[in-house]
C-alpha positions in Angstrom: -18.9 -101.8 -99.2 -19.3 -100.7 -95.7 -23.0 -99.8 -96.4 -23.4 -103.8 -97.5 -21.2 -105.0 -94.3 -23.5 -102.8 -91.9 -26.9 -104.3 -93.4 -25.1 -107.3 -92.4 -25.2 -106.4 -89.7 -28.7 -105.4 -89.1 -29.9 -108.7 -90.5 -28.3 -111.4 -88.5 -31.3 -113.2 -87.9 -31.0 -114.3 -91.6 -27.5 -114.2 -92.2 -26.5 -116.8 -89.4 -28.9 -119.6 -90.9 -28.1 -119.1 -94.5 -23.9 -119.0 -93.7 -24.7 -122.4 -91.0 -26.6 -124.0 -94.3 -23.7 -122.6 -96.9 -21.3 -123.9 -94.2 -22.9 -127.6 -94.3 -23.2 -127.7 -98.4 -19.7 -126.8 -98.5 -18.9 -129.6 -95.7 -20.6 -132.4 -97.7 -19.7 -131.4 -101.1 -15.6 -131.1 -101.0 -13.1 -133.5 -99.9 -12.0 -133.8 -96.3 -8.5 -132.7 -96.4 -9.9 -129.4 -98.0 -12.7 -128.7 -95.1 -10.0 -129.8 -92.6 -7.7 -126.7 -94.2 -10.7 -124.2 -93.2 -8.8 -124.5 -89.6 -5.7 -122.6 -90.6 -8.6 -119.7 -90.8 -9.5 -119.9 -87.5 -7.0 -117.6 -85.3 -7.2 -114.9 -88.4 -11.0 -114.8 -87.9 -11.2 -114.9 -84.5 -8.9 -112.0 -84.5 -11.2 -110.4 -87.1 -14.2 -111.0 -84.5 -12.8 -109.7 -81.6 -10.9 -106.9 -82.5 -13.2 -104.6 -83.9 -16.0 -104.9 -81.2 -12.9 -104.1 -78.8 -12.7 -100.8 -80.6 -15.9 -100.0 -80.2 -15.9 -101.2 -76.3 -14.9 -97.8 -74.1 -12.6 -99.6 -71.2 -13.2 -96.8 -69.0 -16.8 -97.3 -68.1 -15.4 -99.9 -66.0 -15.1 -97.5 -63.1 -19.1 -96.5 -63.2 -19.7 -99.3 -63.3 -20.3 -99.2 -59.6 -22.0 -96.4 -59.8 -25.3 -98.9 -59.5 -23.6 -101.3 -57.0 -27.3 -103.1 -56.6 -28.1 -103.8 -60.2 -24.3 -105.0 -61.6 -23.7 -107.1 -58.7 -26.9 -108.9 -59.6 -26.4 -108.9 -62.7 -23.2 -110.5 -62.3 -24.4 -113.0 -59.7 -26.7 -114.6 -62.2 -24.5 -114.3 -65.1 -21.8 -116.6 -62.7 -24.1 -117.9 -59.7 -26.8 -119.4 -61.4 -26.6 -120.1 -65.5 -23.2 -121.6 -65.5 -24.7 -124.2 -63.1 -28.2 -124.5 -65.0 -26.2 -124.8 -68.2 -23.8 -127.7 -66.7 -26.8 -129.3 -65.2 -29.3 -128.9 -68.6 -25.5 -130.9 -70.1 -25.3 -133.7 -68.1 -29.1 -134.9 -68.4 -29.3 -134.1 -72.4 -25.6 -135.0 -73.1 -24.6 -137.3 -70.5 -22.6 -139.4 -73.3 -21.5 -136.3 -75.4 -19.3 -134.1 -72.9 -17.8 -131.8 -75.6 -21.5 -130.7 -76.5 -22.4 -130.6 -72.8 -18.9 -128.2 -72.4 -20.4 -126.1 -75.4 -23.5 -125.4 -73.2 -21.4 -124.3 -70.7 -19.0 -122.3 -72.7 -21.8 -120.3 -74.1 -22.9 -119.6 -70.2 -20.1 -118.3 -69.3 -19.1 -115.3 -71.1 -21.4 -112.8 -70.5 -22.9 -110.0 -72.4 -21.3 -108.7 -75.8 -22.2 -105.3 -78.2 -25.8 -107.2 -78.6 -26.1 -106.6 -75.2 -25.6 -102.8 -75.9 -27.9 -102.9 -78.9 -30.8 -104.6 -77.8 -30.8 -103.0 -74.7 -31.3 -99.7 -77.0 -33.6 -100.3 -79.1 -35.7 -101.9 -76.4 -35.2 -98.1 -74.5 -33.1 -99.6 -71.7 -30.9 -98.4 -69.6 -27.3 -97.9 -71.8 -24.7 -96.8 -69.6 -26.2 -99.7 -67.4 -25.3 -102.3 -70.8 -21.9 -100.9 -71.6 -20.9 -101.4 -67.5 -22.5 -104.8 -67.7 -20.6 -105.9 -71.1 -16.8 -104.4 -69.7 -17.6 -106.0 -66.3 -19.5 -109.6 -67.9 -16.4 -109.8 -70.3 -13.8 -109.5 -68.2 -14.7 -111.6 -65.4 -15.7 -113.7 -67.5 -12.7 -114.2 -69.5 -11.0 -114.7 -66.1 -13.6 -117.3 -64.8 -14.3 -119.5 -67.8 -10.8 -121.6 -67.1 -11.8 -122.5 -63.4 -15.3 -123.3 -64.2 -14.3 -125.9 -66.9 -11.6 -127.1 -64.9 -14.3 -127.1 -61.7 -17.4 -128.8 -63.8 -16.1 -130.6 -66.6 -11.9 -131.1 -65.8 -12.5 -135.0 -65.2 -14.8 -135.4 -68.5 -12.9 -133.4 -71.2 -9.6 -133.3 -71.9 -8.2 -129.8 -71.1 -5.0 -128.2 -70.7 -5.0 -125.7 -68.4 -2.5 -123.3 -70.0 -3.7 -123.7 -73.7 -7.1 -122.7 -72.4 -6.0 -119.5 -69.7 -3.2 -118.9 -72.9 -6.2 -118.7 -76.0 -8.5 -116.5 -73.4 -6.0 -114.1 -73.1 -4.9 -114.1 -77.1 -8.5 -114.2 -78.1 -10.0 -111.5 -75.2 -7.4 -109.3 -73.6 -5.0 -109.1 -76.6 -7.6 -107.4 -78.7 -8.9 -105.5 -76.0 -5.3 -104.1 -75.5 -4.7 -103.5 -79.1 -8.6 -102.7 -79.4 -8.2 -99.7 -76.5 -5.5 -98.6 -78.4 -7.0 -98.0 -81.7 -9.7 -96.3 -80.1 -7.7 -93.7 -78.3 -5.7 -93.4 -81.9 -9.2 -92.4 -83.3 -10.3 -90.0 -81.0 -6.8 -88.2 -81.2 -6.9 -88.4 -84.6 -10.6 -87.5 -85.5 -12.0 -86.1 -82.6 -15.6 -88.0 -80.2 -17.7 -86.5 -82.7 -16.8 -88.0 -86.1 -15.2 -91.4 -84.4 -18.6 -91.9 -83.0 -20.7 -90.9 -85.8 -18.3 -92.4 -88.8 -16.1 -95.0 -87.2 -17.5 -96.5 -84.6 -20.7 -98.2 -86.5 -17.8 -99.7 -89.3 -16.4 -101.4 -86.8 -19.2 -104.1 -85.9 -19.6 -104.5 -89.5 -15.9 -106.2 -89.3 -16.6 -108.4 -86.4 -20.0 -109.7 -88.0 -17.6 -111.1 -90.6 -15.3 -112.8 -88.2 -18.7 -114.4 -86.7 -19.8 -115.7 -89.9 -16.7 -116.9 -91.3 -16.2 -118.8 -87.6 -19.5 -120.2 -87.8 -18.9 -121.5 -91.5 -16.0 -123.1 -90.5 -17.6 -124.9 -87.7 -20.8 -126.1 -89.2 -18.6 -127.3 -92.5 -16.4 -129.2 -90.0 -19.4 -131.1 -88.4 -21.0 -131.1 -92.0 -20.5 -134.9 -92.4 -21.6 -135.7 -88.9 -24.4 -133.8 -89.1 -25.6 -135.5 -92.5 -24.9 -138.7 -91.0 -26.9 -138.0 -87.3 -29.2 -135.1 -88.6 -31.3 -135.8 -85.2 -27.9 -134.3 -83.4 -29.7 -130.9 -84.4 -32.7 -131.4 -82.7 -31.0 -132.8 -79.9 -28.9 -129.9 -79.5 -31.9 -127.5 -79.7 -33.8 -128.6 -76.7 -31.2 -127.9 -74.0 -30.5 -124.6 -75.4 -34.1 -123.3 -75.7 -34.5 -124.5 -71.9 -31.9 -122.6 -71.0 -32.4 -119.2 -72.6 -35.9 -119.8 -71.4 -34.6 -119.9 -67.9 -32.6 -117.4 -68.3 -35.2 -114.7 -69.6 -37.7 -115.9 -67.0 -35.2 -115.6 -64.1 -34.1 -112.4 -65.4 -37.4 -110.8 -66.4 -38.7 -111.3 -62.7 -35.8 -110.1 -61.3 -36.1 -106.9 -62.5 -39.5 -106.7 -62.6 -39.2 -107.4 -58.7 -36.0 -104.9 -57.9 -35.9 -102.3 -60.5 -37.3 -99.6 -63.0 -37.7 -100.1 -66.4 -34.6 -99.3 -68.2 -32.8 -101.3 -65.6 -34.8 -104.1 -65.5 -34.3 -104.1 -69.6 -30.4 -103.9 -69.1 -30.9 -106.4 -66.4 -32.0 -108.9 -69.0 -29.7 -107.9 -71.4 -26.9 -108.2 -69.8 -27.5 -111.6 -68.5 -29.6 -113.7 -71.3 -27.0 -112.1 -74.4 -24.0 -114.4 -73.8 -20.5 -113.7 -76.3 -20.9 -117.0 -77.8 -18.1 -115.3 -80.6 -15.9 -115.5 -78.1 -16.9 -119.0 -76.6 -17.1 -120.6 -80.3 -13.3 -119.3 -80.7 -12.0 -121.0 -77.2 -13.8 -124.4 -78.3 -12.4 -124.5 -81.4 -9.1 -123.2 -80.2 -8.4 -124.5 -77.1 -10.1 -128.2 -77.4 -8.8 -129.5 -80.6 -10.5 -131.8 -82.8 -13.4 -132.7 -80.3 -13.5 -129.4 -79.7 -15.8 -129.0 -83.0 -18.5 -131.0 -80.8 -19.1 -127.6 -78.6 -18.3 -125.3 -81.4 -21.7 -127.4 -83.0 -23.3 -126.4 -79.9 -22.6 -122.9 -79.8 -23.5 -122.2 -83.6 -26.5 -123.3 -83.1 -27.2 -121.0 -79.8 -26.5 -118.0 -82.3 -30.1 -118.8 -84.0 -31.6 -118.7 -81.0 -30.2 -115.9 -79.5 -30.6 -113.7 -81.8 -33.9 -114.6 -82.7 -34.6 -114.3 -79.2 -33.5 -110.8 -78.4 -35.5 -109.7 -81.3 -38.6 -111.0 -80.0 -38.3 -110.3 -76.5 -38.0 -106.2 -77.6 -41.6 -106.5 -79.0 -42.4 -107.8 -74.8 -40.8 -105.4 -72.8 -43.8 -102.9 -72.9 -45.9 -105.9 -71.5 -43.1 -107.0 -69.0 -41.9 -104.1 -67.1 -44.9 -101.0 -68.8 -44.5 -98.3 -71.5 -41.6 -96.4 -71.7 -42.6 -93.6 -69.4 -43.6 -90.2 -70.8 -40.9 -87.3 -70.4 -41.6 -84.8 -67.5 -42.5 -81.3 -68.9 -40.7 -78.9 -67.2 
C-alpha cells in the first residue's frame, strides 16, 4: 500500500487532473443532496492533509532560520509585500463581479511555501536548510496574516466572520502542527533519527497527498454543475492565475539572480512561487460557506499549475542562476 500511496505521490502532475475530472463526473452524474453530503468529509480530510506534512515539518529550524537574515527576510517580503497585492489586484480587474474567486486568488497568495517547497528546492540542488526555514517561517506567518489581509482587501466585498476564519486557521494550521510536533518527537524516541527518517518520514506525505485529492474532489464535484453550465468559468480562471505565478517566478528568479548564489537563489524561488494552496483550499471551503466553493474553484485549479510549474522551472535553473558548481578537491 504505502509503495502505491508514495507513487502518488511522485506523480501529482497527473493525479490532480484525473481526481479534478473524476470530481466533475461524479458532480454531474449523482443527485445534489448526495454531492452536497461530500461536505461532512471536509474537516476529516483536511485533518488528513495537514497533519501528516506537520510530522514531517521539524519546528525547531525555526531558530536558524535567522541564521541567513538577508535571504529569509526577502523572502518573506515578497511572499507578504508584493504577491498578496498582485494577487488582489490580478482579482479585481479579472473578477471584478466574482469576489469569492477574486478572494481565492488571494487565499492562494498568502500562505507561503509548503513540503513542495522542500522538494523541489532538492531536486533542483538548492539550498535545503534554506527551504525548511522558509516553509516554518512562510507557514506560520502566514497562518497569522491571512485573517487581516482578507479583512484589509476584501472585508467590504465578502462576507467574513472574523472569528470563524482566525478559529478554522488555528484548527486547520496550528492544531496539527501541535499534534504534528508531537508525533514526531514520539517517533524519534521511539525509533531513533535514523530509521524515522529513512522509514517514516517519506509515509507520511503519502497521507497528506490523500487529504489533497480527496479535498480537491470534493470541490470540483461541488462546482461540477456550474462548471457544466459556464464551462468558460475555467478559462477565465486560468488567465489570472498563470499571470500571477508568472510574476511571481520572474520577480523571484531576478531576485536571486541579482542578490544570491545558486542554491539560495533556487530556495529563493521556492519559497516564494510554491504557495500551500492545501491549506488555503481548506479555509475557503471552511471558513466561507456555500460561496466559499467559488475560491475553493480557484485554488483547485492553481494546483495544475503549480505543480506543473515547479516541474518545469527545475529543467531552467541551470540556465537561470549556472550549473551546479563542481565540488572543491581537497
Amino acid at each position: 500500500m504505502w509503495n502505491f500511496l508514495l507513487s502518488i505521490n511522485k506523480k501529482l502532475i497527473w493525479a490532480i487532473p484525473v481526481i479534478m475530472s473524476l470530481g466533475f463526473i461524479f458532480g454531474i452524474s449523482v443527485e445534489q443532496d448526495m454531492v452536497q453530503s461530500l461536505k461532512v468529509l471536509i474537516a476529516p480530510l483536511t485533518f488528513l492533509m495537514v497533519y501528516p506534512m506537520m510530522v514531517t515539518l521539524n519546528i525547531k529550524h525555526l531558530k536558524d532560520g535567522i541564521t541567513n537574515i538577508k535571504l529569509q527576510a526577502l523572502t518573506q517580503a515578497i511572499n507578504f509585500g508584493i504577491i498578496p497585492f498582485l494577487a488582489y489586484g490580478l482579482g479585481l480587474y479579472f473578477f471584478p463581479d466574482h469576489h469569492y474567486m477574486a478572494l481565492g486568488l488571494l487565499l492562494a497568495s498568502l500562505l507561503p511555501t509548503s513540503g513542495m517547497t522542500i522538494s523541489w528546492t532538492g531536486f533542483a540542488k538548492g539550498n535545503m536548510g534554506a527551504a525548511i526555514n522558509m516553509t516554518v517561517i512562510g507557514l506560520t506567518l502566514g497562518a497569522l496574516a491571512t485573517p487581516f489581509y482578507v479583512k484589509m482587501l476584501m472585508g467590504t466585498k465578502v462576507s467574513m466572520d472574523m472569528v470563524m476564519v482566525v478559529q478554522q486557521i488555528a484548527y486547520i494550521v496550528f492544531v496539527p502542527m501541535a499534534l504534528g510536533y508531537w508525533t514526531r518527537t514520539f517517533f524519534l524516541k521511539k525509533y531513533g533519527a535514523q530509521e524515522f527518517k529513512t522509514t517514516w518520514a517519506p509515509r507520511f506525505p503519502s497521507l497528506s497527498t490523500i487529504g489533497v485529492l480527496g479535498i480537491v474532489f470534493v470541490a470540483i464535484a461541488l462546482k461540477a454543475q456550474q462548471i457544466s453550465y459556464e464551462p468558460a468559468v475555467l478559462g477565465k480562471i486560468l488567465g489570472p492565475l498563470l499571470l500571477l505565478y508568472g510574476a511571481n517566478f520572474l520577480i523571484s528568479t531576478i531576485a536571486g539572480r541579482l542578490l544570491f548564489a545558486r542554491a539560495e537563489a533556487i530556495a529563493l524561488v521556492y519559497g516564494t512561487v510554491m504557495r500551500n494552496l492545501s491549506i488555503a483550499l481548506a479555509v475557503s471551503i471552511n471558513a466561507f460557506g456555500e460561496q466559499g466553493s467559488d475560491a475553493a474553484l480557484v485554488i483547485a485549479v492553481a494546483y495544475i499549475i503549480q505543480v506543473q510549474a515547479a516541474a518545469w522551472y527545475v529543467r531552467l535553473t541551470d540556465i537561470c542562476f549556472g550549473p551546479v558548481p563542481a565540488p572543491v578537491s581537497v
